[in-house]
MDTraj code that builds the backbone (N, CA, C; nanometers):
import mdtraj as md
import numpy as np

residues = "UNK UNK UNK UNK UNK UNK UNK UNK UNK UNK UNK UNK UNK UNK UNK UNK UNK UNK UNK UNK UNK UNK UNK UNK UNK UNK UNK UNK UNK UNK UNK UNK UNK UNK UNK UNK UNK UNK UNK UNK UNK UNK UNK UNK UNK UNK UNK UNK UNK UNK UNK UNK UNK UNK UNK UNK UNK UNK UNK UNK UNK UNK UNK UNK UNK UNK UNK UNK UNK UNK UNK".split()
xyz = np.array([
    [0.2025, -0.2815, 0.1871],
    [0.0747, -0.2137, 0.1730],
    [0.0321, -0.1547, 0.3067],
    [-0.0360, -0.0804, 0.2970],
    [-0.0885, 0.0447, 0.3939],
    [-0.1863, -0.0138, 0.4433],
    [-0.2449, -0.0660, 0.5856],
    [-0.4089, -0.1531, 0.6256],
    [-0.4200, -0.0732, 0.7309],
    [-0.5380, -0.0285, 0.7519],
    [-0.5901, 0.0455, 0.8887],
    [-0.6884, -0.1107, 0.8846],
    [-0.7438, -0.1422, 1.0639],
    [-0.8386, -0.1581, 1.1061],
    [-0.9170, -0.1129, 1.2152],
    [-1.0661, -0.1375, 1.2202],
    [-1.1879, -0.0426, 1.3390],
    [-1.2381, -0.2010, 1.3532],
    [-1.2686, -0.2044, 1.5006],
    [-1.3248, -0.3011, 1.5359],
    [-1.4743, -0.2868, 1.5732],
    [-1.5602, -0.3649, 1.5735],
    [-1.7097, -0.3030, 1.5398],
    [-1.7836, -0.4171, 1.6536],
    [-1.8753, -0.3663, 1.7535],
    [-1.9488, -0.4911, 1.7869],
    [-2.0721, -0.4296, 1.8078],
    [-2.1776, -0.5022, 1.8296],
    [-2.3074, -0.4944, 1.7678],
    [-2.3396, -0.6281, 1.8260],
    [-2.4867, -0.6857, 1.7283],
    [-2.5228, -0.8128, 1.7438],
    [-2.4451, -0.9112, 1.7051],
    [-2.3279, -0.8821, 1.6539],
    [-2.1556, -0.9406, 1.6107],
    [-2.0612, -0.8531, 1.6508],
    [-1.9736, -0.9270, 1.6150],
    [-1.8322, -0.8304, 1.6827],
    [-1.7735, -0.8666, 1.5907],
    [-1.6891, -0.7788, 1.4847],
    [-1.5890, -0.8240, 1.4087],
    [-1.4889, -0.6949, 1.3489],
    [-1.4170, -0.7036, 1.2846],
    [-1.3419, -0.5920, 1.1951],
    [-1.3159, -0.5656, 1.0911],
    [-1.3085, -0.4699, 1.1046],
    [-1.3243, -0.4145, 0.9639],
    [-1.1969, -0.3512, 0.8909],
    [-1.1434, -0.4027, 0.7844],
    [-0.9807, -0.3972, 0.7095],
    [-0.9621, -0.3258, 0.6035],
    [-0.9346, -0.2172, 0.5722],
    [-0.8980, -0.1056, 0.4930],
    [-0.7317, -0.1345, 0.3921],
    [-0.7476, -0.1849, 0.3169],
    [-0.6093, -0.2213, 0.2688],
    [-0.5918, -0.1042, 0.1422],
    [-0.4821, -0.0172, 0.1742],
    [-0.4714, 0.0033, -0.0324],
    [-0.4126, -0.0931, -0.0767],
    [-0.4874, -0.0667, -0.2438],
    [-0.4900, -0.1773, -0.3341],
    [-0.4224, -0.0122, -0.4478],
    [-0.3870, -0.0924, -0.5711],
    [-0.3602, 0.0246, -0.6997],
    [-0.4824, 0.0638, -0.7654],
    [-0.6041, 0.0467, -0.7048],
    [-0.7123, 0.0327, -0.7715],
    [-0.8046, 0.1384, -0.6812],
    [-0.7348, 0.1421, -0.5656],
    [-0.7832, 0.2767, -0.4225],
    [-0.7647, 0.1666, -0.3160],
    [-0.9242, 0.1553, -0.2461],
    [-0.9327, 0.0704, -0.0862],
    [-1.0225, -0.0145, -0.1134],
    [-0.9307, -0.1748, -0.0343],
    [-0.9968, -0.2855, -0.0342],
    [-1.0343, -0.2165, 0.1171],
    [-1.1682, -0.3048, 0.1233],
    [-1.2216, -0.3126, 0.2405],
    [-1.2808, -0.4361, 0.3129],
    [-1.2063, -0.5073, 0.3720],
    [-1.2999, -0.6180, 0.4028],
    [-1.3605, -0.6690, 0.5403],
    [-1.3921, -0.7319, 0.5868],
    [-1.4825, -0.7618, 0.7188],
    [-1.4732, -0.9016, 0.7514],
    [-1.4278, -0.8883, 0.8708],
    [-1.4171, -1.0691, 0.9376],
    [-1.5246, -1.0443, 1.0469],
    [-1.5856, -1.1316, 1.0499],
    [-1.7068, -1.1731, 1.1970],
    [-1.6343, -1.2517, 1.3123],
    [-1.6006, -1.2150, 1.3837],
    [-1.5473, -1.3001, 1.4809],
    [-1.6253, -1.3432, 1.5861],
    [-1.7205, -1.3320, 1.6039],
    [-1.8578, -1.3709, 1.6766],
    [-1.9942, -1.2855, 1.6939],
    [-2.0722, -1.4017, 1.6737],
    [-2.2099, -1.3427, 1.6312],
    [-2.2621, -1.3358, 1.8317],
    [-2.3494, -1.2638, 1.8948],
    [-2.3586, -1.2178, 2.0397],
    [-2.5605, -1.1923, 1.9846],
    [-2.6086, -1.3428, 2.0370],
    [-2.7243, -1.3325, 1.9948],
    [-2.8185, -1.3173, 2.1415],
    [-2.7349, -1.2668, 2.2597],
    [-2.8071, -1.2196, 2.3530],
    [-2.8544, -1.0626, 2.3269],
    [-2.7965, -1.0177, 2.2395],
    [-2.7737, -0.8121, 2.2089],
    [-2.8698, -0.7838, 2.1647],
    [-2.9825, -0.7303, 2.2284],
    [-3.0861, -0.6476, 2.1705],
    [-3.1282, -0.6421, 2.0753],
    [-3.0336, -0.5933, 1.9724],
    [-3.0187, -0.6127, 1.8188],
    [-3.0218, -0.7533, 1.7527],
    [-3.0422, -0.8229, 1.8041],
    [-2.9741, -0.9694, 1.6979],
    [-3.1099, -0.9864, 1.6243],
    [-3.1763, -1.0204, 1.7085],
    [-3.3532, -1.0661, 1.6234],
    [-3.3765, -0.9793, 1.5150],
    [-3.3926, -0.8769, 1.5511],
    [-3.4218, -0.7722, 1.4925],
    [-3.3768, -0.7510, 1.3937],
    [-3.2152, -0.7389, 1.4410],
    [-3.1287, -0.7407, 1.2707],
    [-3.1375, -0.8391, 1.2190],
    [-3.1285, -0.9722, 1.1892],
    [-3.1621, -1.0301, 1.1769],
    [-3.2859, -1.0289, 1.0416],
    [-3.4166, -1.0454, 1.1640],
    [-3.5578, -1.0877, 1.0537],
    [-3.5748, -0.9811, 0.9534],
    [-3.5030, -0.8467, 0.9994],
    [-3.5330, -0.6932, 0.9361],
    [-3.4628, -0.7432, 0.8161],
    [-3.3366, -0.7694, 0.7562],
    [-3.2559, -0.8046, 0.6392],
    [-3.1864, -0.9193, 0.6068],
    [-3.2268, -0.9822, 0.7356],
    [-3.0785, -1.1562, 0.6916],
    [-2.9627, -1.0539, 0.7332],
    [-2.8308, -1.1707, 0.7878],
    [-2.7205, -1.1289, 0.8392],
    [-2.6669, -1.0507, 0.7057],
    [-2.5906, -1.1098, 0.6370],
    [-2.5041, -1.0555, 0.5297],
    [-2.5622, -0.9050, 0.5413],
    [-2.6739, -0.9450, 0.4376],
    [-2.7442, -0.7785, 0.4249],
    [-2.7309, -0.6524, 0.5319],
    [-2.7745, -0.7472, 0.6461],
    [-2.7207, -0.6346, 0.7564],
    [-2.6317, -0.6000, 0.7431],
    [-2.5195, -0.6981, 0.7736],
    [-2.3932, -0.6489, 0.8101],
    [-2.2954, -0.5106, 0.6991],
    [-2.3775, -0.5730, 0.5718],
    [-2.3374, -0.5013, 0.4553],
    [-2.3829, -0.3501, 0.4818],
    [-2.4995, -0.3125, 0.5393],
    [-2.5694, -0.1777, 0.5512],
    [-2.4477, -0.1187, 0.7027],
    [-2.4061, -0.1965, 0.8161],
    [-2.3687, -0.1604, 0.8900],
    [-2.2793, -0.1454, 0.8591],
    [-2.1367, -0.1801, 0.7392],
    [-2.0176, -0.1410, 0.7101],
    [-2.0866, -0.0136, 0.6323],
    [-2.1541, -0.0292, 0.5498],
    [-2.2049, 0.1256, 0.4883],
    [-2.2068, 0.2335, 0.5921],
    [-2.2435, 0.1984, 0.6869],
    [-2.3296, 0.3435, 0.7894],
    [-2.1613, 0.3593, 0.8303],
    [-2.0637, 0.2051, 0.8768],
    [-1.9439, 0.2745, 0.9168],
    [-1.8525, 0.3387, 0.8089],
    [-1.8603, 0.3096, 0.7185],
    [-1.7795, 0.4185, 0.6050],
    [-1.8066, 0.4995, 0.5793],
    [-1.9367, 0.5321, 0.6111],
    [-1.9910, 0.7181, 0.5708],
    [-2.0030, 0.7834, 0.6848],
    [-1.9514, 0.7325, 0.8631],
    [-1.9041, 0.8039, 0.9289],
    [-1.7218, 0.8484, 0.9345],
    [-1.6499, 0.7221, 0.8810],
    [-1.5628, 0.7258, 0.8322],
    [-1.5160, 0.8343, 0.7473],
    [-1.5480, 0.8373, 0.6170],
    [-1.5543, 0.9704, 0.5262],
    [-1.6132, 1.0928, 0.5950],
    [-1.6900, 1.0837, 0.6140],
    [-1.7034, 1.2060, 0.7352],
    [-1.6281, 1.3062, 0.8043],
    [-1.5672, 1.1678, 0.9076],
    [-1.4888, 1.2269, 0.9666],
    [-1.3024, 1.2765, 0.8774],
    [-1.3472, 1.2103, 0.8072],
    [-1.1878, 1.2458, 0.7352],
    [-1.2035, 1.3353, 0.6444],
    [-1.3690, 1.4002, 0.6145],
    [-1.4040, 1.5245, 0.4925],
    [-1.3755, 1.4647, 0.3520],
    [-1.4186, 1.3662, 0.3701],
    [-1.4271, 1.3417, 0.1975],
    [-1.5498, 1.2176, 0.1509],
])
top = md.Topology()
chain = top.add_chain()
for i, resn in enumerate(residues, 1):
    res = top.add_residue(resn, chain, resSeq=i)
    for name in ("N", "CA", "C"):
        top.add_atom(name, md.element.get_by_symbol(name[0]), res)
traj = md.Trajectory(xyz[None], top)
């Protein structure tokens, strides 16, 4: 199988895994550490709970993603 990964840090640092599947693209996300000195942490944080965040921040990175690839 075909896997790209983008590594992402923020108020976490983790990556992000693009696998084809027969079904199109798995996409999944490992946290490899949360960095609760970063500007962002509180904030992100109280604004949505982690998950939620993190879920909106793989969003914002896949629709620069598609973007950049025109589709």
């Amino acid at each position: 199988m075909d896997h790209a990964r983008l590594a992402v840090q923020s108020w976490y640092a983790g990556v992000h895994t693009a696998t084809g599947v027969p079904e199109g693209t798995l996409v999944s996300h490992r946290v490899h550490r949360v960095l609760p000195d970063h500007p962002g942490f509180a904030p992100g944080i109280a604004e949505l709970g982690p998950e939620a965040r993190m879920g909106r921040d793989l969003a914002q990175v896949l629709d620069v993603i598609a973007d950049r690839l025109a589709c």
